[in-house]
C-alpha beads as a LAMMPS data file, in Angstrom:
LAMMPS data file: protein, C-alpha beads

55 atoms
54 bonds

1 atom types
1 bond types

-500.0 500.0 xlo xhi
-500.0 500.0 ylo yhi
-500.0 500.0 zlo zhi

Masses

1 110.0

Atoms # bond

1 1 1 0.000 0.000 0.000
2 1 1 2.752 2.333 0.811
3 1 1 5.285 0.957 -1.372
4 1 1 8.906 -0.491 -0.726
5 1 1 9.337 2.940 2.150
6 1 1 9.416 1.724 5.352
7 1 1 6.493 3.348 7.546
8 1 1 8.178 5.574 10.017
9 1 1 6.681 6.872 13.575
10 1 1 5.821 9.947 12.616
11 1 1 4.350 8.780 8.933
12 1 1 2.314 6.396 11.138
13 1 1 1.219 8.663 13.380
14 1 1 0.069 11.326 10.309
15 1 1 -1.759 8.403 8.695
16 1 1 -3.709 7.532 12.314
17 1 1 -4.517 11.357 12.400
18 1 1 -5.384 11.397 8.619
19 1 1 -7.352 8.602 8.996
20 1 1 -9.326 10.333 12.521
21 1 1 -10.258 12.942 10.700
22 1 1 -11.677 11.599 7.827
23 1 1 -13.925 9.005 10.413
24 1 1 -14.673 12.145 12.187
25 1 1 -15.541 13.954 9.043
26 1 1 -17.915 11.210 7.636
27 1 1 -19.679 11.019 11.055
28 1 1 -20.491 14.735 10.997
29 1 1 -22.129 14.385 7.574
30 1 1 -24.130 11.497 8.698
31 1 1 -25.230 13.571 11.734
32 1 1 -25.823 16.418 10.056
33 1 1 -27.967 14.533 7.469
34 1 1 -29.790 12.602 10.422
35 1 1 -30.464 16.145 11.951
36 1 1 -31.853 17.181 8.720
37 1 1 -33.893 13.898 7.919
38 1 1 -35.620 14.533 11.240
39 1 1 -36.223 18.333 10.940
40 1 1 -37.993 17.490 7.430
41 1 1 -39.726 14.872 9.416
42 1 1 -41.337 17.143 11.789
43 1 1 -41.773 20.194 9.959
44 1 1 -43.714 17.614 7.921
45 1 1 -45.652 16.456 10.999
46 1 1 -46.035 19.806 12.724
47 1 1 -48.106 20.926 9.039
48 1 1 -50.114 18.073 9.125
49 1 1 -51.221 18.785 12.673
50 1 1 -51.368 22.601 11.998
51 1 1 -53.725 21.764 8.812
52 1 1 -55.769 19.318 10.802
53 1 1 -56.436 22.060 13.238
54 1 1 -57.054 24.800 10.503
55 1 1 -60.102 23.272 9.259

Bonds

1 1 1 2
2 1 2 3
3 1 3 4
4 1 4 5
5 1 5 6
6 1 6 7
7 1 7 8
8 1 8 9
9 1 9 10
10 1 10 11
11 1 11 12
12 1 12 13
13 1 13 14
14 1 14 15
15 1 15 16
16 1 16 17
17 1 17 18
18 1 18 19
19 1 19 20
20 1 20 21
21 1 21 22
22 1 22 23
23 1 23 24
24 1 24 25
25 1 25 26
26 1 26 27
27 1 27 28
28 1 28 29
29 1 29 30
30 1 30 31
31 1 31 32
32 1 32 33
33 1 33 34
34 1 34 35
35 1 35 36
36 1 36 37
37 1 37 38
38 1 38 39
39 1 39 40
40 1 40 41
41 1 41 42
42 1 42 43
43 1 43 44
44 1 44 45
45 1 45 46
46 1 46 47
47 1 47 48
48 1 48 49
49 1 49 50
50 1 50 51
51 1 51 52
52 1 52 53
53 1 53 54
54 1 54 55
């Protein structure tokens, strides 16, 4: 994967970080489209009770 190169500490360690950040990057865009899953959820429910009431 990284070719003949030895991996050194400090290439190892980079790789670890690289690595966090992209795990922690691809959980905050599956929060963030959680979050917005369930605010078109209840915006969805909140008209459907605001219409029932309406009429």
């Amino acid at each position: 994967m990284f070719g003949a190169s030895p991996l050194t500490p400090s290439r190892a360690k980079l790789t670890a970080f690289h690595i966090a950040v992209e795990s922690r990057a691809q959980a905050h865009a599956i929060q963030r489209f959680l979050w917005c899953l369930w605010i078109a959820a209840f915006s969805r429910v909140a008209t459907t009770v605001i219409d029932g009431q309406s009429y």
